[in-house]
VEXLO-885106 format. One record per residue (C-alpha): residue number from 1; residue in one letter; z, y, x. Coordinates in steps of 0.25 Angstrom, whole numbers, plus 5000, padded with zeros to 4 digits. Each point is the difference from the previous one (the first is absolute). Layout:
// VEXLO-885106
<atom pos="NUM" code="a" zz="Z" yy="Y" xx="X"/>
...
END
This chain:
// VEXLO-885106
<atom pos="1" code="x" zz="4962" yy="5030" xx="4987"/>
<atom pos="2" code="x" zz="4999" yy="4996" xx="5015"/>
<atom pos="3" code="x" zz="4994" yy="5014" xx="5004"/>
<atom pos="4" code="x" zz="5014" yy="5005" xx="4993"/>
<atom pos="5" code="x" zz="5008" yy="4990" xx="5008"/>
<atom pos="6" code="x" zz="4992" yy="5004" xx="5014"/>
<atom pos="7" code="x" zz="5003" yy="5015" xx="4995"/>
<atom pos="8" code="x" zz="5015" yy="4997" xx="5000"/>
<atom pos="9" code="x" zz="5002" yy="4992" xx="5013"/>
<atom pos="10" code="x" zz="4994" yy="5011" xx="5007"/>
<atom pos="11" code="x" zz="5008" yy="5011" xx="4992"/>
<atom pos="12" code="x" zz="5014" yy="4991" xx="5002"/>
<atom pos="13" code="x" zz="4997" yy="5004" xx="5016"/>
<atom pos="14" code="x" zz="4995" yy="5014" xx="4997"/>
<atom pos="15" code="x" zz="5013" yy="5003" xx="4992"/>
<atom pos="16" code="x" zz="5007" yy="4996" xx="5012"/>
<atom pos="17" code="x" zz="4993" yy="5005" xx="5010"/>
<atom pos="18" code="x" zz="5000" yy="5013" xx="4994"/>
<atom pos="19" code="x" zz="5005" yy="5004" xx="4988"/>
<atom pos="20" code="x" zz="5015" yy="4994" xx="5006"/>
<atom pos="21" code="x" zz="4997" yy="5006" xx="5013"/>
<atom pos="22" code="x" zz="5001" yy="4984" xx="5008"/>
<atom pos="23" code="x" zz="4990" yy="4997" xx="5013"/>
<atom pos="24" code="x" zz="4989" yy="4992" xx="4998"/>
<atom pos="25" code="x" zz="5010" yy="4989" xx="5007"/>
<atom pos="26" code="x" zz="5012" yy="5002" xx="4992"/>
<atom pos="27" code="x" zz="4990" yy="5000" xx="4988"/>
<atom pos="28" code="x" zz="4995" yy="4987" xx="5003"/>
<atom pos="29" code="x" zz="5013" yy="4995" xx="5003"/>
<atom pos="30" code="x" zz="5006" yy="5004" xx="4987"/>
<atom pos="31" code="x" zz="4989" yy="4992" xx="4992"/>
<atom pos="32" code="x" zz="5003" yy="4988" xx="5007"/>
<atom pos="33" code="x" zz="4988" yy="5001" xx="5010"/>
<atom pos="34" code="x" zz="5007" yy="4993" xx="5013"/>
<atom pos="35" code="x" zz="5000" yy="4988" xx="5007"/>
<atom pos="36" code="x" zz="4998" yy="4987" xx="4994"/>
<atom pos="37" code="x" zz="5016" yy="4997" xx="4995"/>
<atom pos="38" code="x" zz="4998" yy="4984" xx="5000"/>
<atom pos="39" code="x" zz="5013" yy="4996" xx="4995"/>
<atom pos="40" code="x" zz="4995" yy="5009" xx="4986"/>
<atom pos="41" code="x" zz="4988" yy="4992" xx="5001"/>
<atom pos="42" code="x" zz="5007" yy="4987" xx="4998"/>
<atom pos="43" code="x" zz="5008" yy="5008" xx="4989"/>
<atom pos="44" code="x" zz="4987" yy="5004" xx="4993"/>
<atom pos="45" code="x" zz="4995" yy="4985" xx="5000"/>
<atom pos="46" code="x" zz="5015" yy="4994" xx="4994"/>
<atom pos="47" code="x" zz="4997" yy="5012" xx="4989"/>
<atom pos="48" code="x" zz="4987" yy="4997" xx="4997"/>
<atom pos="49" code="x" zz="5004" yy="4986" xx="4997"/>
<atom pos="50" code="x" zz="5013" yy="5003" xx="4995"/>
<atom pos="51" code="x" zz="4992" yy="5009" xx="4988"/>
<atom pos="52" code="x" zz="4988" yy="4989" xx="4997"/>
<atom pos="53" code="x" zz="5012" yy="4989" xx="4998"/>
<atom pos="54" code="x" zz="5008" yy="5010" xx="4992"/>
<atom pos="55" code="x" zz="4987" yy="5001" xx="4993"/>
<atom pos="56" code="x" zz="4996" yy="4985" xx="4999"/>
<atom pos="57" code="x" zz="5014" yy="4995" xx="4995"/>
<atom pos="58" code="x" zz="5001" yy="5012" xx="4990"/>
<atom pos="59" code="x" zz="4988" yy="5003" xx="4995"/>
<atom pos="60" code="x" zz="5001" yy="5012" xx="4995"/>
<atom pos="61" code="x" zz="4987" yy="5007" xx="5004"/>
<atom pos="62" code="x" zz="4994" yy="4994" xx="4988"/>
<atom pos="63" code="x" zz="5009" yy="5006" xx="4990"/>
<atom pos="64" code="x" zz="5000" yy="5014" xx="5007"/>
<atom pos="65" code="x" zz="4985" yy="4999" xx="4999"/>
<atom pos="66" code="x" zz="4999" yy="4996" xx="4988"/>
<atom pos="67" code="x" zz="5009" yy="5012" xx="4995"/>
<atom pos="68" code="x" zz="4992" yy="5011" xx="5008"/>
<atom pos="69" code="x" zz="4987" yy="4994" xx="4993"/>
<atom pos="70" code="x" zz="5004" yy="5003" xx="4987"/>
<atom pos="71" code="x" zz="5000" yy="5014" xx="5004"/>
<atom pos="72" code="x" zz="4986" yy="5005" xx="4997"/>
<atom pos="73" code="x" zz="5001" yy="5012" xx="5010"/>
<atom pos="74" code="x" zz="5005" yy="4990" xx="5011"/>
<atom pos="75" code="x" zz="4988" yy="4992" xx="4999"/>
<atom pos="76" code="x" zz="4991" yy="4997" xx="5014"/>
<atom pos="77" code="x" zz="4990" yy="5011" xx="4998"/>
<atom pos="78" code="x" zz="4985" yy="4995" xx="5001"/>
<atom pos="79" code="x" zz="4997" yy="5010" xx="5014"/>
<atom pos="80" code="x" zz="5012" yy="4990" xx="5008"/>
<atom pos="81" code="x" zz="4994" yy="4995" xx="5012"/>
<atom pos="82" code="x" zz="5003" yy="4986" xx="4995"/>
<atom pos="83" code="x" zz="4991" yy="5002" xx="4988"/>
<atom pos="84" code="x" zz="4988" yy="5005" xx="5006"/>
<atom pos="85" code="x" zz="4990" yy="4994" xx="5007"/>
<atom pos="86" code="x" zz="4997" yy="5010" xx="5011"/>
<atom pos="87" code="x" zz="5015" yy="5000" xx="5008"/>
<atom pos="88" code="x" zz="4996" yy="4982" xx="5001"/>
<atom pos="89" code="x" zz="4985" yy="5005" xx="5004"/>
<atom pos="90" code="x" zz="5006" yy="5011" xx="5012"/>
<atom pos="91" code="x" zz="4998" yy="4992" xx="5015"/>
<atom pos="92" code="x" zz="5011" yy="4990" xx="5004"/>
<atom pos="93" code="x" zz="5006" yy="5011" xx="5011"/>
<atom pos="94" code="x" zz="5000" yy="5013" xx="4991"/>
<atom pos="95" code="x" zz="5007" yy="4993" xx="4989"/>
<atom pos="96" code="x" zz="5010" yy="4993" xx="5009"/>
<atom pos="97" code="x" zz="5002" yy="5014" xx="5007"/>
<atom pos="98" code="x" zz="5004" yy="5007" xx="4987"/>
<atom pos="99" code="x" zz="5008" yy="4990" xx="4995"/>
<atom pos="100" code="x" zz="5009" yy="5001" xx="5013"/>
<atom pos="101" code="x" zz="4999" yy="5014" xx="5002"/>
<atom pos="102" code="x" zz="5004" yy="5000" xx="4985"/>
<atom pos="103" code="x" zz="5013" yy="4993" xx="5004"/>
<atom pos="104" code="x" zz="5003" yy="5006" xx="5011"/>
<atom pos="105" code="x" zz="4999" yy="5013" xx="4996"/>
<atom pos="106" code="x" zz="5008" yy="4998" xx="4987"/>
<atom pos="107" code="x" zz="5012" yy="4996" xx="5009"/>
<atom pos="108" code="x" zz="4998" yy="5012" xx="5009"/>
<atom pos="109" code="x" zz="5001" yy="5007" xx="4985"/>
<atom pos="110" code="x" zz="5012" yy="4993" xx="4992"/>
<atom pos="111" code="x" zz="5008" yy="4993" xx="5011"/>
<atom pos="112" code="x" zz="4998" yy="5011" xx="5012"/>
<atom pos="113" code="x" zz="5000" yy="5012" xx="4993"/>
<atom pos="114" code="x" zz="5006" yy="5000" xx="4986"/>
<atom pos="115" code="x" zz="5010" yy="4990" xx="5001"/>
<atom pos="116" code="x" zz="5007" yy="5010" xx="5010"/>
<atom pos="117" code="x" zz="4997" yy="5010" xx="4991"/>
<atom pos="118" code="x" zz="5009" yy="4992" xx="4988"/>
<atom pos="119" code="x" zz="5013" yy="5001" xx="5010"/>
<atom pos="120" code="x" zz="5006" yy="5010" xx="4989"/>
<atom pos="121" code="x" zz="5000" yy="4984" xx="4991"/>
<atom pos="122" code="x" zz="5011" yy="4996" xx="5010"/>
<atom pos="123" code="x" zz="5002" yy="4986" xx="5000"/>
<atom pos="124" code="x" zz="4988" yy="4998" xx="4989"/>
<atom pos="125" code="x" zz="4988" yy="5008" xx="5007"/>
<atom pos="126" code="x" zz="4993" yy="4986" xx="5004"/>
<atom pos="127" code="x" zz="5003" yy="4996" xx="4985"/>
<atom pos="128" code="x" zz="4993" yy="5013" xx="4997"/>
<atom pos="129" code="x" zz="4989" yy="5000" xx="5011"/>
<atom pos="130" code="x" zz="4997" yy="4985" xx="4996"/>
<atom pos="131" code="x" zz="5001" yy="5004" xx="4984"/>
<atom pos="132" code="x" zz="4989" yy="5013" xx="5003"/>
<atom pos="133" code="x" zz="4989" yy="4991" xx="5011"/>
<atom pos="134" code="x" zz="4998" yy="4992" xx="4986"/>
<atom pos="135" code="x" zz="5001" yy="5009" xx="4988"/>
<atom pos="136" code="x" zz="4989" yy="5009" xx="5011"/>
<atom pos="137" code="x" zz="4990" yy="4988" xx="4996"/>
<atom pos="138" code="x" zz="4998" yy="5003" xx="4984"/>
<atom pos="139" code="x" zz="4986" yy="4998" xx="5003"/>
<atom pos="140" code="x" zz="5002" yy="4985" xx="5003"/>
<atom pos="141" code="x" zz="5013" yy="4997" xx="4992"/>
<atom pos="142" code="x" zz="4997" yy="4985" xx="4995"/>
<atom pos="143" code="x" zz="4999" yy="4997" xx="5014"/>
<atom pos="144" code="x" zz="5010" yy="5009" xx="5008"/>
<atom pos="145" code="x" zz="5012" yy="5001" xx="4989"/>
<atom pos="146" code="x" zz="5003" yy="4986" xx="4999"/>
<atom pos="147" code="x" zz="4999" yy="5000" xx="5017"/>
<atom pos="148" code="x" zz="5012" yy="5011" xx="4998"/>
<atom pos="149" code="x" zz="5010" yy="4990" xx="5010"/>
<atom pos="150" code="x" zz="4991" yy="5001" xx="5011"/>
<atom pos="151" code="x" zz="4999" yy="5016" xx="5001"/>
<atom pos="152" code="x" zz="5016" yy="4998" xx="4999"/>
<atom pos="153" code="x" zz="5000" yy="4991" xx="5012"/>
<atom pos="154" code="x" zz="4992" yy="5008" xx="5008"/>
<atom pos="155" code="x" zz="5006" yy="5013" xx="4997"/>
<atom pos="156" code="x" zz="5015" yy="4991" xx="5005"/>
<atom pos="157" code="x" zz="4992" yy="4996" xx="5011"/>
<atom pos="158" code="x" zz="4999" yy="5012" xx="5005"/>
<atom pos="159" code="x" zz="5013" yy="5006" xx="4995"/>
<atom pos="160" code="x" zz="5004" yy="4986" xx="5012"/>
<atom pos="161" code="x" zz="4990" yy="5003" xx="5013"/>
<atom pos="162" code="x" zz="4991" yy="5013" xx="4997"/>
<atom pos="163" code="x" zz="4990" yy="4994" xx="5006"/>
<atom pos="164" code="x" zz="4986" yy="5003" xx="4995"/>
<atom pos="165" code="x" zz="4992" yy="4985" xx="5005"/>
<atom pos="166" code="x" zz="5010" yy="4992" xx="4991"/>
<atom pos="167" code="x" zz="4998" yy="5005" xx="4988"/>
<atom pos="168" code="x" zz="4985" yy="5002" xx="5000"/>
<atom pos="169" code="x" zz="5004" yy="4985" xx="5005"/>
<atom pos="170" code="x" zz="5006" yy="4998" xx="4986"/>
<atom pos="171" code="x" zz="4989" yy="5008" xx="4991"/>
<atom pos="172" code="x" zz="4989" yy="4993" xx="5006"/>
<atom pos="173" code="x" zz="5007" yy="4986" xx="4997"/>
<atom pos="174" code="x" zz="5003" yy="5004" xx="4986"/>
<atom pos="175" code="x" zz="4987" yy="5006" xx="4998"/>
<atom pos="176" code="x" zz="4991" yy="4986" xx="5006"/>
<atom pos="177" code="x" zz="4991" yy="4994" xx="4993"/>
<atom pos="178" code="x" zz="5003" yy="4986" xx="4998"/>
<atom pos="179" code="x" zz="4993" yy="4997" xx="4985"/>
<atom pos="180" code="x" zz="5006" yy="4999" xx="4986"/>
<atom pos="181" code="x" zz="5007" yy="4988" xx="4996"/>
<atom pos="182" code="x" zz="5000" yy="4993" xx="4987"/>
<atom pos="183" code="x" zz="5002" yy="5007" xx="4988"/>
<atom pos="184" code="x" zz="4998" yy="5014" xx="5008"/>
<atom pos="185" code="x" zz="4985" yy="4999" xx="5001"/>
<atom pos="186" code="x" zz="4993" yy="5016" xx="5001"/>
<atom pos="187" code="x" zz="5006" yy="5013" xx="5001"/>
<atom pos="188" code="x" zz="5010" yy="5005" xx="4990"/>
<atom pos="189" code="x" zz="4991" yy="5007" xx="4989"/>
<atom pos="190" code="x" zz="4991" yy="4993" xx="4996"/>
<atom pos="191" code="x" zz="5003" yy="5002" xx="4986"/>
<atom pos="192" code="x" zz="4992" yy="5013" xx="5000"/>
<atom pos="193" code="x" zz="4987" yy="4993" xx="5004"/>
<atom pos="194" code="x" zz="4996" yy="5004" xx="5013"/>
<atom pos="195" code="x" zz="4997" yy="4988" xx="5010"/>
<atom pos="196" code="x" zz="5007" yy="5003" xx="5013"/>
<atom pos="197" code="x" zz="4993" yy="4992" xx="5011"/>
<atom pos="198" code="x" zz="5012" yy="4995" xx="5009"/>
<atom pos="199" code="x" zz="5013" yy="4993" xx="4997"/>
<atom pos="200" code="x" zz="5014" yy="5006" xx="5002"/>
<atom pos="201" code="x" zz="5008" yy="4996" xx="5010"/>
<atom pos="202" code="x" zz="5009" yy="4988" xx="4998"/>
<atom pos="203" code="x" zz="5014" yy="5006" xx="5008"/>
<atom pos="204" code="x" zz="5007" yy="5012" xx="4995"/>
<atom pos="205" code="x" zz="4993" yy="5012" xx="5002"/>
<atom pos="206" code="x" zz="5008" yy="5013" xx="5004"/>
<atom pos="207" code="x" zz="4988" yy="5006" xx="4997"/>
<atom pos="208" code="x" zz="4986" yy="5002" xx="5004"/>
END
């Protein structure tokens, strides 16, 4: 699925490059390729912690995992990248590269390109742009549903600045690392008896 995500970064500039007829700077410009916009940055960071507060105080993720667990055809699927061993055994610096160019080029898709695209929403297209970057990861839903606050952040985020480094800023914040605390031990799934061979992250996930 992160070849599928490549794929679509790239499209999101061909689209606009081409097919709405823009120059490769207006095309860049329009999925928030630009100068570093550092008052969205300090944005990004509030919203991150805004998002893993909400989460903390509330929890709520752990009800909304639950749920999409009980749902058979939502299960984590045994080929997921957190389930097999050969995405841990891949060198340091090629993992590390497709996970960023993951993120980045998922904002290019969502936030640069389809969110626009949504305008005919009105006042509810970042609802909806948030709402469809989430539903997109069926193929991960124990882990990206219950993150659904941080796809709906970023997508306001950008509604804000447009501005392409902050919310990648955001994505990769929500998307660390950090461990599982207690009672969250493993990745969702487990139930169907594969092993997976990392932990979940421990902060809302927008998705992976």
């Amino acid at each position: 699925m992160r070849s599928v995500m490549l794929a679509m970064g790239v499209a999101a500039f061909v689209r606009a490059r081409f097919l709405d007829g823009l120059s490769p700077r207006d095309a860049l410009r329009l999925v928030g390729a630009k100068r570093v916009d550092w008052a969205g940055i300090v944005l990004a960071v509030v919203m991150w912690l805004a998002v893993v507060a909400v989460s903390a105080v509330l929890r709520y993720e752990e009800d909304l995992r639950a749920l999409v667990e009980g749902v058979d055809w939502l299960a984590l699927p045994p080929w997921h990248f957190q389930r097999i061993d050969g995405f841990q055994q891949l060198p340091a610096a090629v993992g590390g590269f497709a996970l960023v160019a993951n993120v980045v080029c998922e904002e290019v898709w969502f936030r640069g390109y389809l969110q626009d695209k949504l305008r005919f929403l009105g006042s509810f297209s970042w609802m909806g742009a948030g709402l469809l970057s989430t539903l997109y990861h069926v193929f991960e839903a124990p882990i990206a549903y219950p993150g659904v606050l941080g796809s709906l952040a970023l997508a306001g985020l950008w509604r804000v600045k447009r501005d392409l480094a902050s919310c990648v800023l955001v994505h990769a914040l929500l998307n660390a690392p950090v461990g599982s605390p207690p009672g969250r031990r493993g990745v969702p799934g487990t139930r169907h008896g594969v092993t997976p061979t990392r932990h979940a992250s421990a902060l809302p996930v927008a998705y992976r």
